[in-house]
C-alpha positions as MATLAB code, in Angstrom:
seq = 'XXXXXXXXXXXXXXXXXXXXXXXXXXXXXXXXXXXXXXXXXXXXXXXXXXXXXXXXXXXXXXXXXXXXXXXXXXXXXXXXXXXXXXXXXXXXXXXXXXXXXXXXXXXXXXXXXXXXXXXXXXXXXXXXXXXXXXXXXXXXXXXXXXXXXXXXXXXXXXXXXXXXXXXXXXXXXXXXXXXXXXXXXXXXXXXXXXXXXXXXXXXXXXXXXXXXXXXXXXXXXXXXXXXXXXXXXXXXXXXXXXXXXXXXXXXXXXXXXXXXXXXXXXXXXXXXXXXXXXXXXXXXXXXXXXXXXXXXXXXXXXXXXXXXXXXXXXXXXXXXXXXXXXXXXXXXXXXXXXXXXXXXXX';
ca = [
     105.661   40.332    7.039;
     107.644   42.728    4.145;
     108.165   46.058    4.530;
     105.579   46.816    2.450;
     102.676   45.608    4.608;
     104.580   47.059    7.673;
     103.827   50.483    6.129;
     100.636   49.690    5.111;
      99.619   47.845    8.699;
     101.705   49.554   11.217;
     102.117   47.819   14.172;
     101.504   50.607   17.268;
     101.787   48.498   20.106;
     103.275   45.339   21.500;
     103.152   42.980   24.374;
     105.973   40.828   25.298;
     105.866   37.946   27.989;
     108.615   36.829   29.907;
     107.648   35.597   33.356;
     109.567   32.721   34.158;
     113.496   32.897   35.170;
     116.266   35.576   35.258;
     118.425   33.755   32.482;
     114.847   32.868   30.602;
     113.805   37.259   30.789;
     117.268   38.018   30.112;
     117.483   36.121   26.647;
     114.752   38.269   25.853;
     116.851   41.199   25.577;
     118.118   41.007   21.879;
     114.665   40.324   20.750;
     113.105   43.315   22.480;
     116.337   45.662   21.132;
     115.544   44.419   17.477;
     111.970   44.871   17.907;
     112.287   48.937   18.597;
     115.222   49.247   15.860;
     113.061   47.295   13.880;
     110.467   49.645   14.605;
     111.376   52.817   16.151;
     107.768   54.028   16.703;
     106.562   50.775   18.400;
     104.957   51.471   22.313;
     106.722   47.981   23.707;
     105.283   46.548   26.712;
     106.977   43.930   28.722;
     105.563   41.948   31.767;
     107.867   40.214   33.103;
     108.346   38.663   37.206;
     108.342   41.356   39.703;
     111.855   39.632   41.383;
     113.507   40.434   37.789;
     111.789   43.701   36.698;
     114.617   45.828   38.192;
     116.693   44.111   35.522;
     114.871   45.946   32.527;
     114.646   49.138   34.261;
     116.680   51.966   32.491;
     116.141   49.593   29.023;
     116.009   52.624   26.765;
     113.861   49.680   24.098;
     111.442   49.671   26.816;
     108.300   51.963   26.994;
     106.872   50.197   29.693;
     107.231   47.614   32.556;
     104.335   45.574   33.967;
     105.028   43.222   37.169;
     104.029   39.821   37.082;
     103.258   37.147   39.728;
     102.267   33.530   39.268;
      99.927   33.904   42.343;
      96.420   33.778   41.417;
      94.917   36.140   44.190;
      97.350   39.046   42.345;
      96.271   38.178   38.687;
      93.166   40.495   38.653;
      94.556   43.554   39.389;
      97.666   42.469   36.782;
      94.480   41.853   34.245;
      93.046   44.881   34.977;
      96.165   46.840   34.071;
      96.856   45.044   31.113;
      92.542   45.712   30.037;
      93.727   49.035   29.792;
      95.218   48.664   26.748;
      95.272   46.963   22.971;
      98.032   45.099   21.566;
      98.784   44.573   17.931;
     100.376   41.164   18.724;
     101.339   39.267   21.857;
     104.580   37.832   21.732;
     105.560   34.937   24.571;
     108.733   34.784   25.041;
     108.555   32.362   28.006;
     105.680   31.394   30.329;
     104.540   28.780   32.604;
     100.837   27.463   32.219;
     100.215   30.097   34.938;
      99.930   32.938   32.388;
      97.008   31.153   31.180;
      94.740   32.945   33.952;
      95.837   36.383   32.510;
      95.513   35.824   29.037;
      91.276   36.468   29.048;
      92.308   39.573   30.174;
      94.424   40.698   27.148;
      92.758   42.701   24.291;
      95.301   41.702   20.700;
      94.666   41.237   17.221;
      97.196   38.378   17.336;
      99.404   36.289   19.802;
     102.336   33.950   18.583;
     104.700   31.983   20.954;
     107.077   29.654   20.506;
     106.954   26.982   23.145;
     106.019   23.210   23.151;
     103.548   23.999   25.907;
     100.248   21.771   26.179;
      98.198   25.171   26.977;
      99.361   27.168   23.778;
      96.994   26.369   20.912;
      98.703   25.263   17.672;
      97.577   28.145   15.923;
      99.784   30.319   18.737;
     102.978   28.477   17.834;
     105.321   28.609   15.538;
     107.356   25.390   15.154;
     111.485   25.476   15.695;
     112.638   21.665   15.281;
     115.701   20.641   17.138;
     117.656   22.070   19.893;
     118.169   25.682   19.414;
     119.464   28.391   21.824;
     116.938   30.387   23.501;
     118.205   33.950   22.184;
     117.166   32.128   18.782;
     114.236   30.952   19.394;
     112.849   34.609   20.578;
     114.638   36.091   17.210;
     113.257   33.840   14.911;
     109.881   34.453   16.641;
     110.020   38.316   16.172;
     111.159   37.574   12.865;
     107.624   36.283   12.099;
     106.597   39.149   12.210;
     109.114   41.445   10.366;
     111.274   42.347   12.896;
     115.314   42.390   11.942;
     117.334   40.485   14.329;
     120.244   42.693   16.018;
     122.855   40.134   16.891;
     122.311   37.944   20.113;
     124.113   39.947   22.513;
     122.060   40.609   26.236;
     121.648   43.716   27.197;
     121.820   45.655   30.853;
     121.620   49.059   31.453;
     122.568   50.707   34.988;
     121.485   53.978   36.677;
     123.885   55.909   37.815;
     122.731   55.204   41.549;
     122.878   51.843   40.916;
     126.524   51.846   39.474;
     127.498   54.537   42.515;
     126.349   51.483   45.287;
     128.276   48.653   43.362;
     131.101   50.959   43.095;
     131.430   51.796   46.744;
     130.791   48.129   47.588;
     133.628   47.760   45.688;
     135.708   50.406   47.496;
     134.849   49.580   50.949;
     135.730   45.778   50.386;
     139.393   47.157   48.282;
     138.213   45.208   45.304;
     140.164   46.510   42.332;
     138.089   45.891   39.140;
     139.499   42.943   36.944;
     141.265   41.607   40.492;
     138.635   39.361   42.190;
     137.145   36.237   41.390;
     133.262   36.114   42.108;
     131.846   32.712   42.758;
     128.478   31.957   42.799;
     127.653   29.123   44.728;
     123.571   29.151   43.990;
     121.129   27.615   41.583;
     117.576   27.763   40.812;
     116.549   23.910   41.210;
     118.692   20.909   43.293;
     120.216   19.342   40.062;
     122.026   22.515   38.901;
     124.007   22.890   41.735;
     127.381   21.775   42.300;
     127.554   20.546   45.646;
     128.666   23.312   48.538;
     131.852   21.332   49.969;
     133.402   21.374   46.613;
     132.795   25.102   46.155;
     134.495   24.925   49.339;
     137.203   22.819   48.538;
     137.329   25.164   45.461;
     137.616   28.611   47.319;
     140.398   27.100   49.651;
     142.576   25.911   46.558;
     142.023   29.518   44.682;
     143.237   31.430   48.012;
     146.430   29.246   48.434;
     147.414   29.286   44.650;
     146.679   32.901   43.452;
     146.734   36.850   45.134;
     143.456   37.049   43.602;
     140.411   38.472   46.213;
     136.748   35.776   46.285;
     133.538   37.095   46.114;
     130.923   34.832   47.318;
     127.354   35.287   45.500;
     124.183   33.612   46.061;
     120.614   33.474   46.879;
     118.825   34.110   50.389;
     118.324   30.199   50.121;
     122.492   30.465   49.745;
     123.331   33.312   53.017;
     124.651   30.679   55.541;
     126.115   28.527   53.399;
     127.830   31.650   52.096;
     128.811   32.665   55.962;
     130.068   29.516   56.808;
     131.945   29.311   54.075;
     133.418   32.502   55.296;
     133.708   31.779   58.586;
     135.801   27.766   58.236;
     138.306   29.975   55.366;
     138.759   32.969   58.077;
     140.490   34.664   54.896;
     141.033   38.309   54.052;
     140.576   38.075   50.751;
     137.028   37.137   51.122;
     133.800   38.978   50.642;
     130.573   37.942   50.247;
     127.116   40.189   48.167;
     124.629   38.438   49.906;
     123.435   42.127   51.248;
     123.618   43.195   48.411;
     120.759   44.558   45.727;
     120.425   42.373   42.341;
     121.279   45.290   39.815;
     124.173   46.690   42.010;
     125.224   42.875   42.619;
     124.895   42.636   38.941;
     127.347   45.293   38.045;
     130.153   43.818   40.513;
     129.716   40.751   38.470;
     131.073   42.876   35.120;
     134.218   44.096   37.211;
     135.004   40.501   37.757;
     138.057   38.829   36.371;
     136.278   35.777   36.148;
     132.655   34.405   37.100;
     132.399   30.702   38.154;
     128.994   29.829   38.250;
     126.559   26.872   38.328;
     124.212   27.080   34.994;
     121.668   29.389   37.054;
     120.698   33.425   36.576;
     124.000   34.801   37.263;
     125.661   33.257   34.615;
     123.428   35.166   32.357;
     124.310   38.067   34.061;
     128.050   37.245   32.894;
     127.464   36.412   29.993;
     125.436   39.576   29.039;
     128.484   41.767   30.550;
     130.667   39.998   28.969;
     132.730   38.506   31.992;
     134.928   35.610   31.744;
     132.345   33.063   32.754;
     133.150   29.749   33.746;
     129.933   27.649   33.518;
     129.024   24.386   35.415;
     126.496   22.061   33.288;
     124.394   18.643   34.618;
     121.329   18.111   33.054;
     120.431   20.863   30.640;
     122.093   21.307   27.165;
     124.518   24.067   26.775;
     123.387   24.219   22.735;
     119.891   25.445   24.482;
     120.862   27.488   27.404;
     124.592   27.942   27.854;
     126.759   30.917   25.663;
     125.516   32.221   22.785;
     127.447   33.893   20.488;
     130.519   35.178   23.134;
     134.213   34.910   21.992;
     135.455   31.851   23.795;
     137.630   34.014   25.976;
     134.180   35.215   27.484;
     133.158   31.522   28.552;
     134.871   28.085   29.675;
     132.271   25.450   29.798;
     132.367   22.241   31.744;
     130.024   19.649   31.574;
     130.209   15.939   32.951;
     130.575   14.400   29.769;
     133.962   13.859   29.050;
     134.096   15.594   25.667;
     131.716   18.607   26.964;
     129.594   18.152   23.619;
     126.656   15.311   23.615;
     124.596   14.468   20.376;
     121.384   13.495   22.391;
     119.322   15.605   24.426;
     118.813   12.736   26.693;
     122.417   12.532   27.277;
     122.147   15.376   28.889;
     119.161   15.065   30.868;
     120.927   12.063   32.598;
     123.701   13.834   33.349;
     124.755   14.534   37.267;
     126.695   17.703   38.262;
     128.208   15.899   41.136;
     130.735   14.203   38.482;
     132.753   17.070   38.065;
     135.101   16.959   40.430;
     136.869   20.085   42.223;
     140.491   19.413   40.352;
     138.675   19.334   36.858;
     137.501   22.803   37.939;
     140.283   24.385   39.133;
     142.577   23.241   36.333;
     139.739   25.126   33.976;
     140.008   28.015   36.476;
     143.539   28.269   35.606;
     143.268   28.373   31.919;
     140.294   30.995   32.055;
     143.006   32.984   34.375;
     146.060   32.580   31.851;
     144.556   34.122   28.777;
     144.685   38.111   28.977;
     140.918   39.309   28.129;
     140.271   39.933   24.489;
     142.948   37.418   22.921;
     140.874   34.447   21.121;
     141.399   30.775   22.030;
     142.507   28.761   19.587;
];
């Protein structure tokens, strides 16, 4: 669309759907900044899952935030929201066939996605061929319909409650920013995560070979491994956020000196604050989901391929987490740890 027929066909407002993951809503974020810079007087909508809406709260590109859930007995009152209003387009940014009840629901001149997906008709789609990032694939989807991409950075914003509870958390538990190390030992689904002895095994090495404080992050499904953990180390230097809110939890992950993480929600979370992330693959490709566009000093990758870089999707989809061993880990631990923040690898 030029900028001609934008002036001629304004667009007043727009839906976007993200209802899937934390790292899947949070690649929204560039998109949904270069849609209201694109076009300041836009009303954007976003409904998004309820267990990540507190992560777009305080978005200033945000008008409004509508909670999602895949269960089918809360749809109807969702859909009756959503009848409320009309959109000039509906964008999907990511959606399982789920959203499919909902959609009936939706009044729109247009919808457009950009997903593979069986249930979205071909006239829906646009087509992106090969593996592509996907921060990219939700730009070049508002760029269909004459938005601007804004660079590919991720966005969160925090309330000033919000940064007061991290920031006694931090206090209370004498974690200097920039001095800790927060782990995450959690992942969405079985073959992302490393497996909990080697975290373990990790953890033990860090504490004998640097001064440097561990944070222990996870899930509910994560709490006692997290406590054991705690308990078979019986360490001062280590603390654990398992009580602790998402966004608040969130913020202690930007005062980190480095993030070691499983390919899972948090690692979004780093890269979006720009933490020195260090980023455990199996079998997804890092092209499609890992950094995008970070200064290498902002993410160490490890994958267990030996060269870290595969030419085949399928290569990656047979890969197994489990081969990376603990050493492998810790020796990329120490390099993330040796290079002062903001100086460039070469």
């Amino acid at each position: 669309m030029s900028s001609e027929e934008n002036i001629r066909n304004p667009m007043n407002r727009v839906l976007v759907i993200s209802t899937t993951g934390m790292g899947d809503s949070l690649w929204g974020t560039p998109a949904l900044r270069a849609l209201k810079k694109s076009f300041p007087q836009l009303e954007l909508h976003l409904l998004v899952h309820s267990h990540w809406k507190i992560l777009f709260q305080g978005n200033p590109h945000i008008d409004k935030i509508i909670d999602y859930s895949p269960k089918w007995y809360k749809q109807p009152l969702i859909g009756l929201q959503l009848l409320s209003y009309h959109y000039d387009k509906v964008l999907i940014f990511h959606a399982n066939k789920d959203i499919v009840r909902l959609l009936p629901w939706l009044r729109y001149s247009s919808l457009l996605a950009h997903q593979n997906s069986a249930w979205i008709a071909d006239k829906n789609r646009i087509h992106i061929e090969g593996v592509v990032h996907g921060i990219q694939r939700r730009l070049t989807l508002i760029e269909t319909i004459g938005a601007t991409a804004d660079g590919g950075q991720m966005e969160l914003f925090f309330s000033p409650a919000e940064r007061n509870t991290a920031e006694t958390f931090m206090r209370e538990n004498s974690l200097p920013a920039k001095n800790f190390i927060y782990i995450n030992i959690g992942a969405s689904a079985a073959p992302r995560r490393w497996p909990e002895d080697r975290f373990l095994q990790l953890t033990q090495t860090i504490l004998k070979n640097t001064q440097l404080k561990i944070l222990l992050g996870g899930g509910p499904g994560e709490r006692k491994a997290i406590l054991e953990m705690i308990k078979s180390l019986a360490s001062e230097r280590m603390v654990t956020t398992i009580d602790l809110p998402l966004k608040p939890d969130s913020y202690v992950i930007g005062q980190a000196k480095l993030l070691i993480t499983c390919d899972t929600g948090p690692m979004h979370v780093g890269f979006a604050l720009k933490t020195p992330t260090l980023s455990l693959f199996g079998p997804y490709d890092p092209r499609g989901t890992g950094p995008f566009e970070l200064a290498k000093n902002h993410c160490f990758m490890l994958h267990p391929s030996e060269q870290n870089t595969l030419s085949k999707r399928d290569d990656y989809q047979k890969a197994d987490l489990k081969q990376i061993t603990v050493s492998t880990v810790w020796n990329k631990v120490q390099e993330a740890l040796s290079l002062p923040l903001g100086q460039e690898m070469r």
